[in-house]
C-alpha positions as a printed NumPy array, in Angstrom:
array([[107.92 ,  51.463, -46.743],
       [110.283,  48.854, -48.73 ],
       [108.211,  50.133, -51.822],
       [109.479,  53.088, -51.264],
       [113.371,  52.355, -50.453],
       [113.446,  49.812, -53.829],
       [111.885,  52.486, -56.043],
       [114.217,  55.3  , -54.677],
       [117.296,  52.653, -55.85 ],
       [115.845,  51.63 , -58.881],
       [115.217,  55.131, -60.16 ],
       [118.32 ,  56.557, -59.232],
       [120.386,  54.422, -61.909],
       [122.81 ,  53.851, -59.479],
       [122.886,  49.763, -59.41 ],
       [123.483,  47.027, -61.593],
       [120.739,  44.88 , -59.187],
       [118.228,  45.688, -56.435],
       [118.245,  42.684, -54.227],
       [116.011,  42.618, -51.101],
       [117.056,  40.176, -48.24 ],
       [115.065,  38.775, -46.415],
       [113.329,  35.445, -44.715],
       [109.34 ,  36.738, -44.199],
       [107.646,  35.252, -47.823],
       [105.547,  38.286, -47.475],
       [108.398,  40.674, -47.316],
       [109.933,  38.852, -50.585],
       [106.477,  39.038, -52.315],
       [106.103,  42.595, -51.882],
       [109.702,  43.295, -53.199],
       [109.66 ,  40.924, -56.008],
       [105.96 ,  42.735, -56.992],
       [107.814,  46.322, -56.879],
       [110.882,  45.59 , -58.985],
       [113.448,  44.037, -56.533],
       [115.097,  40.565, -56.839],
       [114.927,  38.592, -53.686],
       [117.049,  35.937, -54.979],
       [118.058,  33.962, -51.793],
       [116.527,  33.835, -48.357],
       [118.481,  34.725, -45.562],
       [119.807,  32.175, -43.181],
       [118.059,  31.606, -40.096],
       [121.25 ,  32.594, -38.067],
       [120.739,  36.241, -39.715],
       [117.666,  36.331, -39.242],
       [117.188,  37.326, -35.474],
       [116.154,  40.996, -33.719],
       [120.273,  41.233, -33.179],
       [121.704,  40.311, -36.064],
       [123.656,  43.566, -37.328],
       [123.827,  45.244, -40.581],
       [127.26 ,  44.763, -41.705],
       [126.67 ,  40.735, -41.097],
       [123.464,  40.707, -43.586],
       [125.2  ,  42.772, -46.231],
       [128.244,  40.727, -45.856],
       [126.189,  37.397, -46.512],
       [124.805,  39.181, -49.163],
       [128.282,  40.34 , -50.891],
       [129.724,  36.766, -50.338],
       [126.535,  35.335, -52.159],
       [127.009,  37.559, -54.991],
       [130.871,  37.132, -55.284],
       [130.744,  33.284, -55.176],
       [128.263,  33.61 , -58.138],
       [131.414,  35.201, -60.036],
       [129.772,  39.122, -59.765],
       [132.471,  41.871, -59.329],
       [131.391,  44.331, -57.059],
       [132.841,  48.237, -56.755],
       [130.317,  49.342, -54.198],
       [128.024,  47.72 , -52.179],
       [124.776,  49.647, -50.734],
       [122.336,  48.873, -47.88 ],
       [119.367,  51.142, -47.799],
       [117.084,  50.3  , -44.79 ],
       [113.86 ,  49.556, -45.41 ],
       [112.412,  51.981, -42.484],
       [113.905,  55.02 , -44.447],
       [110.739,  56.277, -45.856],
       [112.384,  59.75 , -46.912],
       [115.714,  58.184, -48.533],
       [116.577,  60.139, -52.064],
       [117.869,  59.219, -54.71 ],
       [120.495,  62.684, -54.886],
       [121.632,  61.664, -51.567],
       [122.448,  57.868, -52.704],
       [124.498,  59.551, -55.812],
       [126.301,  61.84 , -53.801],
       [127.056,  58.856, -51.259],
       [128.653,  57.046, -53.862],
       [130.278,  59.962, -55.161],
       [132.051,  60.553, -52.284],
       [132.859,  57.228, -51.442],
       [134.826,  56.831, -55.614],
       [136.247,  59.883, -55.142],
       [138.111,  59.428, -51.829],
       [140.129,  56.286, -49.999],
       [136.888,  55.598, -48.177],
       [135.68 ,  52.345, -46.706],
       [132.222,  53.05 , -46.157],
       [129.844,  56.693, -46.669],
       [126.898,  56.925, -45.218],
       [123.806,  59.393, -44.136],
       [124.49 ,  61.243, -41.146],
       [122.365,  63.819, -39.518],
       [123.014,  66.627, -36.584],
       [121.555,  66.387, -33.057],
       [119.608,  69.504, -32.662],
       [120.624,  70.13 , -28.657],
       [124.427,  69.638, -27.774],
       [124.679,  65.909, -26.54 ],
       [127.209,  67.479, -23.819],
       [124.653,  68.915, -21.895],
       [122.512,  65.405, -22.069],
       [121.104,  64.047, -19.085],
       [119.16 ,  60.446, -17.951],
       [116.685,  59.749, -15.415],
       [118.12 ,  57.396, -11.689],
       [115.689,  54.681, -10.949],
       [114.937,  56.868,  -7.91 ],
       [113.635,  59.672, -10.615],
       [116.795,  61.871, -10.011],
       [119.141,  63.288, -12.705],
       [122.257,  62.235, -13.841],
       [124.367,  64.569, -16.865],
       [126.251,  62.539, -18.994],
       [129.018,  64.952, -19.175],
       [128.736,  66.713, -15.737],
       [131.851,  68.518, -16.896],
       [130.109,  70.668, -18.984],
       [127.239,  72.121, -16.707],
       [128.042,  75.547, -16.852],
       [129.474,  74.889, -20.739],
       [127.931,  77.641, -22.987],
       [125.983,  75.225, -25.726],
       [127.285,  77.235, -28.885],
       [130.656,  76.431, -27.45 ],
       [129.939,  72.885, -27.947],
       [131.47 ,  71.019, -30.772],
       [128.348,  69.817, -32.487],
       [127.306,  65.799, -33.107],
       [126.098,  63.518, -35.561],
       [124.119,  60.854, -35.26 ],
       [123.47 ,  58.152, -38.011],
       [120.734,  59.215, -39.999],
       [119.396,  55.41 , -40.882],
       [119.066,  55.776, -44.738],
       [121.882,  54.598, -46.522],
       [125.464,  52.737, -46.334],
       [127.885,  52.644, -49.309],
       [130.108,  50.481, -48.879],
       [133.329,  48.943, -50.802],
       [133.144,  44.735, -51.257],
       [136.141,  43.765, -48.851],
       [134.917,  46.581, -45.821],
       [131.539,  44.388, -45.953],
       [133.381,  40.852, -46.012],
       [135.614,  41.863, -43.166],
       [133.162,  43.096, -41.089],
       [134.76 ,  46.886, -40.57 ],
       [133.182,  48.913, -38.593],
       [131.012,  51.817, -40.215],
       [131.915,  54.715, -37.357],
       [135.236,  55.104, -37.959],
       [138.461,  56.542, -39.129],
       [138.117,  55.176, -42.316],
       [134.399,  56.167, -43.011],
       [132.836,  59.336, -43.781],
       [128.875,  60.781, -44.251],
       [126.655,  62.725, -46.213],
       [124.839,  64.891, -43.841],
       [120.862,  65.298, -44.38 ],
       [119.507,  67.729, -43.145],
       [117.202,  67.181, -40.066],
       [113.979,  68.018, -41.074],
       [113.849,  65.07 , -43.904],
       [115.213,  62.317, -40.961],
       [112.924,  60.022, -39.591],
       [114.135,  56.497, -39.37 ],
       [110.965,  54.16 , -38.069],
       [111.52 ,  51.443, -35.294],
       [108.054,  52.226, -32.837],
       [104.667,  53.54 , -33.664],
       [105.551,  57.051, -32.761],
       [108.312,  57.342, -35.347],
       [105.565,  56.058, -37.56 ],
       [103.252,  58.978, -36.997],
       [105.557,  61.389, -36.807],
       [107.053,  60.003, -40.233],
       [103.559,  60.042, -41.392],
       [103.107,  63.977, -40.849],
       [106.263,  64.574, -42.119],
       [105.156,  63.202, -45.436],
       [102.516,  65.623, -45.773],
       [105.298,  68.412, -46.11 ],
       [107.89 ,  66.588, -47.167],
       [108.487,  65.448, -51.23 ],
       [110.53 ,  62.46 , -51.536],
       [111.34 ,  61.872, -55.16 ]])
């Protein structure tokens, strides 16, 4: 999968360097072995299940800056984002120079109004979310996005100061949802695995 994410960013042209970070040795071999620099190894205080994105990019940023690089953009692309494209980083970027944006980043649609959602009691009963809206029409729902877990552009200072990427001051290229499959259990895996069969990711 990080094969795939490096190559995407290489090929698109996009960066001055392709750095991978990263504490697993066998992580940084396989990067290193496909083109990516994996010049540092991430602190073991970053290095948890919990530790969020915007504090391992910012680490990364501040390593970069204190080695006297200037930065206009600064992208994460995740690692589990097997159908990432390179159109879709140069758009991001795009978007992000050509507006007073903080961060852009890929953004899908949920395909059923979250309005109407509903969870499970521990007694097996249903709750709705938004009760309010039982008898709510779903085409008169405004529609939702969800984070689409491909790519974040983001300028130097929005990493270092740890802004938030769903706000005000952020905005998204939307993918469509048939090419969205970001890959955290074994059933995102296979399903990310059929999609592939369909799917080219250039």
């Amino acid at each position: 999968m990080i094969a795939h994410s490096i190559d995407c960013a290489t090929r698109s042209g996009l960066f001055g360097r392709v750095i991978v970070s990263t504490d697993d040795d066998e992580i940084a071999e396989v990067a290193t072995r496909h083109g990516a620099e994996v010049p540092f190894i991430r602190p073991k205080e970053l290095s948890d299940d919990h530790t969020g994105t915007i504090e391992v990019i910012a680490h990364a940023t501040q390593w970069l800056q204190s080695r006297g690089e200037t930065l206009s953009a600064v992208a994460c692309i995740y690692a589990t984002a097997p159908f990432v494209r390179q159109e879709d980083l140069a758009q991001g970027l795009a978007v992000l120079d050509g507006g007073d944006w903080q961060y852009v980043f890929s953004a899908t649609t949920f395909g059923y109004p979250i309005f109407r959602s509903f969870r499970r009691q521990a007694d097996g009963g249903l709750e709705m979310f938004f009760p309010e809206h039982f008898t709510t029409r779903s085409q008169d729902l405004p529609e939702a996005m969800h984070d689409a877990g491909q790519f974040y552009w983001g300028r130097p200072g929005a990493w270092l100061q740890h802004l938030k990427i769903f706000e005000k001051w952020s905005t998204a290229v939307v993918i469509p949802r048939w090419r969205v499959q970001d890959i955290d259990t074994p059933d995102d895996w296979e399903r990310a695995e059929m999609m592939s069969k369909y799917l080219s990711t250039p």
